[in-house]
Backbone bond lengths (Angstrom), bond angles and torsions (degrees), N, CA, C in turn:
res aa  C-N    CA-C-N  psi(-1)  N-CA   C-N-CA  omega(-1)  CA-C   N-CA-C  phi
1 X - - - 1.456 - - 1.529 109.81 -
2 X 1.217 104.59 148.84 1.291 107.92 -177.98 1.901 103.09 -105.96
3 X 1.461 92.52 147.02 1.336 97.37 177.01 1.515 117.62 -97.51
4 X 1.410 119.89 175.69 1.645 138.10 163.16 1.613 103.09 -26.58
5 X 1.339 106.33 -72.12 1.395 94.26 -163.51 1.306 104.25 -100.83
6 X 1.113 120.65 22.05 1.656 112.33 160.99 1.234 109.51 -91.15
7 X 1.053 123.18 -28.72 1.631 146.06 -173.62 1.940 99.66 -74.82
8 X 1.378 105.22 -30.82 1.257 109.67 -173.89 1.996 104.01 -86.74
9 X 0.930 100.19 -55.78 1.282 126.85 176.85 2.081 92.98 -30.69
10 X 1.557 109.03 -67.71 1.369 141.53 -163.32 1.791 85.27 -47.03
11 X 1.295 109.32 -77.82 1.250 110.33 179.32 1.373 154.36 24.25
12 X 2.189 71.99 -95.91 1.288 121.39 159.09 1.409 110.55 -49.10
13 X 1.133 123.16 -68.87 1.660 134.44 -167.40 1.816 96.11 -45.79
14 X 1.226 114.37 -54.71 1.435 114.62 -166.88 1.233 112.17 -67.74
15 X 1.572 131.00 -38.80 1.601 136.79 163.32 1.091 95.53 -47.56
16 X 1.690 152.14 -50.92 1.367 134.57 -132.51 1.198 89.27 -108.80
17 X 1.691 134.38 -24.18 1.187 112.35 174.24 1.443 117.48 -100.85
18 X 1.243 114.44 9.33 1.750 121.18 162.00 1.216 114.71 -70.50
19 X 2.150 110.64 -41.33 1.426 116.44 -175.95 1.663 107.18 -59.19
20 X 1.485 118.24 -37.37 1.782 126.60 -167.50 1.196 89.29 -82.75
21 X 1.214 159.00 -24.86 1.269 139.73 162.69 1.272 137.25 -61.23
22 X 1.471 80.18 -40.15 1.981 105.38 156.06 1.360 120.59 -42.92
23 X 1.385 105.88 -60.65 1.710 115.06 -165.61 1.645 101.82 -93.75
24 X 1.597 119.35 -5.07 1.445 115.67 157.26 1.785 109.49 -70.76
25 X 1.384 128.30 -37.09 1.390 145.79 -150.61 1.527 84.38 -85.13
26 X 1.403 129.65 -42.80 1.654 120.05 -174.42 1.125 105.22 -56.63
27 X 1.491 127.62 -65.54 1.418 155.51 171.80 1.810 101.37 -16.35
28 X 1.513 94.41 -53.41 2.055 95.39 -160.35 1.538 87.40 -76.32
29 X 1.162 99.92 -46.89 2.265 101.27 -164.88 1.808 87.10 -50.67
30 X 0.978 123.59 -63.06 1.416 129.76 -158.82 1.484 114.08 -59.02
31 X 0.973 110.41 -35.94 1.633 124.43 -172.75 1.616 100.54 -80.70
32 X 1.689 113.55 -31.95 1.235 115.07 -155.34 1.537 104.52 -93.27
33 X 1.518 121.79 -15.50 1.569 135.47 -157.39 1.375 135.56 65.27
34 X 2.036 91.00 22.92 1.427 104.00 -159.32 2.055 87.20 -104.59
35 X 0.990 93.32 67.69 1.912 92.22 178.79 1.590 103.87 -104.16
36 X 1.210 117.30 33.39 1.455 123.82 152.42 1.796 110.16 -95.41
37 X 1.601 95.87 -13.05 1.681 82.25 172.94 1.347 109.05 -109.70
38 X 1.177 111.55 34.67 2.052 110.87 -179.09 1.228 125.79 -61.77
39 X 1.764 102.97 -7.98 1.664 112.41 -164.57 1.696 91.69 -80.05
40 X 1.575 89.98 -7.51 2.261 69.95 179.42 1.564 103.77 -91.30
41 X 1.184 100.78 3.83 2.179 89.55 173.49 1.838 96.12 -110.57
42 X 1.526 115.41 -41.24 1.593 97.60 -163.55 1.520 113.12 -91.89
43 X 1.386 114.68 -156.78 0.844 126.56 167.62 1.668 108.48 -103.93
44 X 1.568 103.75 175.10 1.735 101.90 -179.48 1.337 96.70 -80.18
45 X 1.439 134.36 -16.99 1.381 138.07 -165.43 1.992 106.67 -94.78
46 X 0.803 119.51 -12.55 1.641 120.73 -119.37 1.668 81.60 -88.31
47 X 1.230 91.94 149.36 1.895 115.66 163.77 0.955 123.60 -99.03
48 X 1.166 106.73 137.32 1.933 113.17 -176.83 1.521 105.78 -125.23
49 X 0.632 125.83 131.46 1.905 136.83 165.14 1.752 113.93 -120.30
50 X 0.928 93.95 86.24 2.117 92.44 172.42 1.779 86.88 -132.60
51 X 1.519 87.50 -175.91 1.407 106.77 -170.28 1.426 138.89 -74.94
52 X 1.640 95.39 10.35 1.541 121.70 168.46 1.435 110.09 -104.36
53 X 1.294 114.96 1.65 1.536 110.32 146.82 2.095 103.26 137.88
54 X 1.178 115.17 -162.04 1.645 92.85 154.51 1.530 127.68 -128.64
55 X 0.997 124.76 170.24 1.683 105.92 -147.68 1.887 83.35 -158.50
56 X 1.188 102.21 125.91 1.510 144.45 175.84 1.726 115.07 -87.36
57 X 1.365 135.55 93.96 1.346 128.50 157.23 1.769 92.42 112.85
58 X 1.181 115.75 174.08 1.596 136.35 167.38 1.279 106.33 -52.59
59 X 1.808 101.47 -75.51 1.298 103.49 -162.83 2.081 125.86 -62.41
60 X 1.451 88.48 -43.92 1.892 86.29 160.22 1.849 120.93 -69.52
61 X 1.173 118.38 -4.70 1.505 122.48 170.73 1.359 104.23 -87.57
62 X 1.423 132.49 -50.28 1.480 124.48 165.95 1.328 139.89 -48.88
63 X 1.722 85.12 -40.04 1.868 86.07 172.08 1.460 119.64 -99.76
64 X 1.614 115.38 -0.61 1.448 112.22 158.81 1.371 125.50 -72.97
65 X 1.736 124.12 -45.67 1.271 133.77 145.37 1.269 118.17 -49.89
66 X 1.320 151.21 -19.56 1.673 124.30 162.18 1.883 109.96 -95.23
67 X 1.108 110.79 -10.16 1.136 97.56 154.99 1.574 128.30 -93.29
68 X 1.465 133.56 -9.26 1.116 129.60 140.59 1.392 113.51 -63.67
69 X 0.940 153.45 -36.68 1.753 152.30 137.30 1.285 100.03 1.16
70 X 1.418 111.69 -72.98 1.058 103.94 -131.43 1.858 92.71 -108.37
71 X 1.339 116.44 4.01 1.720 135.75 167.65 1.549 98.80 -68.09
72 X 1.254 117.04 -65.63 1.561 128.81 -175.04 1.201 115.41 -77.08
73 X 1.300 133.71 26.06 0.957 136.48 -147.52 1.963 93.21 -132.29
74 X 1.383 116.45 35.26 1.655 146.35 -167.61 1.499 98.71 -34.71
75 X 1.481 113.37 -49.68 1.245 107.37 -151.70 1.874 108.08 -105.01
76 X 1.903 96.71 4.19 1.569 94.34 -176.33 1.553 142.27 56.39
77 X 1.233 88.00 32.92 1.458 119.71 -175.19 1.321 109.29 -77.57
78 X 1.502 124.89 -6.99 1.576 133.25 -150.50 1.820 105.83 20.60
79 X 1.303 88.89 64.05 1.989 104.30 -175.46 1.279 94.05 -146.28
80 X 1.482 123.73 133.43 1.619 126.01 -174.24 1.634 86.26 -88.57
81 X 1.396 113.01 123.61 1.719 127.55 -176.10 1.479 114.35 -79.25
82 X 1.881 108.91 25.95 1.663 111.58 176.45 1.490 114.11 -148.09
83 X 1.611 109.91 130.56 1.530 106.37 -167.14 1.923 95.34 -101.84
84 X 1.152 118.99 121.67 1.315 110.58 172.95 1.469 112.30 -96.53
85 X 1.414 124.23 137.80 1.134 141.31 -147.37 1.710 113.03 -132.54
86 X 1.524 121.64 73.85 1.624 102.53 -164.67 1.374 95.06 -106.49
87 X 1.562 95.93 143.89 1.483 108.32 162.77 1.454 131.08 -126.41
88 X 1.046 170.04 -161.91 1.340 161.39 78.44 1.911 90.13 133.34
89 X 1.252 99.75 69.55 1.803 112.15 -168.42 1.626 85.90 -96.52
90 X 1.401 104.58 102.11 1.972 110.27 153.67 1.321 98.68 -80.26
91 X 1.224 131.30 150.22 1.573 148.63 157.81 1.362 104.49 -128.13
92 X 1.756 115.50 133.24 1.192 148.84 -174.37 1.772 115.60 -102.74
93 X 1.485 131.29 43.13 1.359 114.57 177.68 1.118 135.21 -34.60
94 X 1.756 135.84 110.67 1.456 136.70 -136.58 2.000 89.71 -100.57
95 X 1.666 87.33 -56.35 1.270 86.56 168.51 1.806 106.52 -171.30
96 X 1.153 114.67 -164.61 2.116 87.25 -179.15 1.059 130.54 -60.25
97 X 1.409 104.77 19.26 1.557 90.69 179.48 1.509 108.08 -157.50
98 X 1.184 114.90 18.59 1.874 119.84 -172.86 1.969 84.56 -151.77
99 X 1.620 86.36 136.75 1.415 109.04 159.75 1.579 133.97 -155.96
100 X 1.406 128.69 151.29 1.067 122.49 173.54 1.488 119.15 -119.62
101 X 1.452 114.00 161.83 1.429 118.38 -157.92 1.446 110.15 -166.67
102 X 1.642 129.02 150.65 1.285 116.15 149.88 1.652 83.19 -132.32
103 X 1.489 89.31 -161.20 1.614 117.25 -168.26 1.589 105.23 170.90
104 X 1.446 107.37 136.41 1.261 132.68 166.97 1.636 119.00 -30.54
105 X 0.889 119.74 138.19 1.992 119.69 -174.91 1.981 92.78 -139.17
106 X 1.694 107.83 109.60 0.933 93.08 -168.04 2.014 84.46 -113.53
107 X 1.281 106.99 106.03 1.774 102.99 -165.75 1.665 123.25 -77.28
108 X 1.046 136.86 107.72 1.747 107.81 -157.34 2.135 99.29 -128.78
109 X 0.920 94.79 154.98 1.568 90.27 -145.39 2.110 90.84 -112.59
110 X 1.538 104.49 118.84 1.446 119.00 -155.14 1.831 100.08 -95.83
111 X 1.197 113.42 17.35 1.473 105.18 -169.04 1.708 106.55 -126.04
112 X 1.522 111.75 3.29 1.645 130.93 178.17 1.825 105.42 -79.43
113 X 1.647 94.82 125.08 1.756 81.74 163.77 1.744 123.25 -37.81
114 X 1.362 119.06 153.66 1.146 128.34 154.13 1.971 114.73 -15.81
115 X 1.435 111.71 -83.76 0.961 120.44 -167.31 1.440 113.59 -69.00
116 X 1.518 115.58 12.11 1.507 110.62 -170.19 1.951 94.11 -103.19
117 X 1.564 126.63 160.87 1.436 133.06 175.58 1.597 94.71 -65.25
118 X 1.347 109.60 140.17 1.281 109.63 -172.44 1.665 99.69 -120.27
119 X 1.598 125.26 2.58 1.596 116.83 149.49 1.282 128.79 -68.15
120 X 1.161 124.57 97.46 1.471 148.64 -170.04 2.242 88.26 -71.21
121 X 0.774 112.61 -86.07 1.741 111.88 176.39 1.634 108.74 -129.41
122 X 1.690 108.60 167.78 0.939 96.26 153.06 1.670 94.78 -140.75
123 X 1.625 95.27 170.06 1.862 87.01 -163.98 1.642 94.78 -171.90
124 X 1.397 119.74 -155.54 1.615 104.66 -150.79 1.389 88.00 -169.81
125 X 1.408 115.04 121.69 1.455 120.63 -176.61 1.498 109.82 -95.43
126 X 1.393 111.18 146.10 1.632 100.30 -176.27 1.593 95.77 -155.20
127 X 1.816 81.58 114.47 1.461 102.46 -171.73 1.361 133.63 -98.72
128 X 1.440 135.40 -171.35 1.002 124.34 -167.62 1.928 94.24 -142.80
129 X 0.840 156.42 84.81 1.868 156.49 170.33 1.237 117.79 -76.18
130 X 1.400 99.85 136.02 1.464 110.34 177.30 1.710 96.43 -129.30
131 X 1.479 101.99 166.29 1.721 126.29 165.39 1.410 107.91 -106.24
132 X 1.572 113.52 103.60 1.215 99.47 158.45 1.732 116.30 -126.22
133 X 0.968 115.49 133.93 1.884 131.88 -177.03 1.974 85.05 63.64
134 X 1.336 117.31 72.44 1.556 114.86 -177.86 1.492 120.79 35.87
135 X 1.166 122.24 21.23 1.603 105.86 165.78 1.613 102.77 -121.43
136 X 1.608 126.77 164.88 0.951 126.46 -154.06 1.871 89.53 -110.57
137 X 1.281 95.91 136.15 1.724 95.59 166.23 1.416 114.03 -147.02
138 X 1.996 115.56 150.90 0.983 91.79 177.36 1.730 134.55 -95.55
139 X 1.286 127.23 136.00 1.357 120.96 -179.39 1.492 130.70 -84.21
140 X 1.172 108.40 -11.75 1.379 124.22 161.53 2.036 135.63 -156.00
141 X 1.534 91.73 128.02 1.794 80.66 -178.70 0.868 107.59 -111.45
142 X 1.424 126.39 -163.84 1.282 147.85 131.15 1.547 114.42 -172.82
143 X 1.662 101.20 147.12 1.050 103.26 -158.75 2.076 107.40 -112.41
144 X 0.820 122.99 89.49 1.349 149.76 150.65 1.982 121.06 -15.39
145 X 1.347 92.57 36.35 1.906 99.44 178.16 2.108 110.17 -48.80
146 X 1.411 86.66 124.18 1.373 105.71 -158.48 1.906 81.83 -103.19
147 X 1.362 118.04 -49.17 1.222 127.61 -155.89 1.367 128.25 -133.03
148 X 1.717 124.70 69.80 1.146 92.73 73.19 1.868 91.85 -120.67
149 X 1.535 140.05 -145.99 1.076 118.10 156.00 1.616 136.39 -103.10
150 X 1.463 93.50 33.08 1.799 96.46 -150.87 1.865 82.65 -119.26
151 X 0.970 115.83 13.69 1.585 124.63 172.22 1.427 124.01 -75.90
């Protein structure tokens, strides 16, 4: 049998790994140019701050990200030319239904000759999660470029 706070404990574990699935699911939509489906990571409200500027609500987050898509997009490959890579995701449970978190953004840029450095930045997202109708989304980012500083 499972007890109270094992049961609590259980939970927990599954929120924190719903939230990293979350901020893995930005990563694939983003990488993929499929940011018409972002409403499954944000909120309808949600803020974004990265280095394409900052962007307020769904609809200005969609059309700022596919037109950076398709800006960085140098070599016209209709291929987004950046694999984002996060690792080292702490999650903060506020309470059942609000959380905070960052994680590592290691950015590396797929459209550079061979012999050229292919780390475009590296930097550290630090988020803000909510529960709404039981799924986890995020309501606020920003993304924190550590590397290089001219970003």
């Amino acid at each position: 049998m499972i007890n109270e706070t094992q049961s609590a404990r259980l939970l927990a574990l599954l929120d924190k790994e719903e939230i990293r699935a979350l901020r893995l699911r930005y990563s694939e939509l983003l990488d993929g140019g499929n940011v018409e489906q972002l409403d499954e990571v944000f909120t309808a409200d949600a803020v974004v701050k990265v280095t394409v500027g900052s962007m307020q609500g769904l609809p200005a987050i969609k059309q700022s990200l596919k037109a950076a898509y398709h800006d960085f997009d140098s070599n016209n490959r209709e291929h987004y030319p950046f694999m984002h890579a996060v690792t080292n995701h702490q999650i903060t449970l506020s309470s059942e239904s609000t959380a905070t978190g960052n994680c590592y953004l290691l950015d590396f840029v797929t459209d550079r000759p061979a012999n050229e450095h292919p780390v475009l930045l590296l930097g550290r997202y630090i988020d803000r999660y909510v529960k709404i109708n039981g799924e986890w989304r995020i309501e606020h980012t920003e993304l924190d470029v550590v590397w290089p500083d001219n970003v």
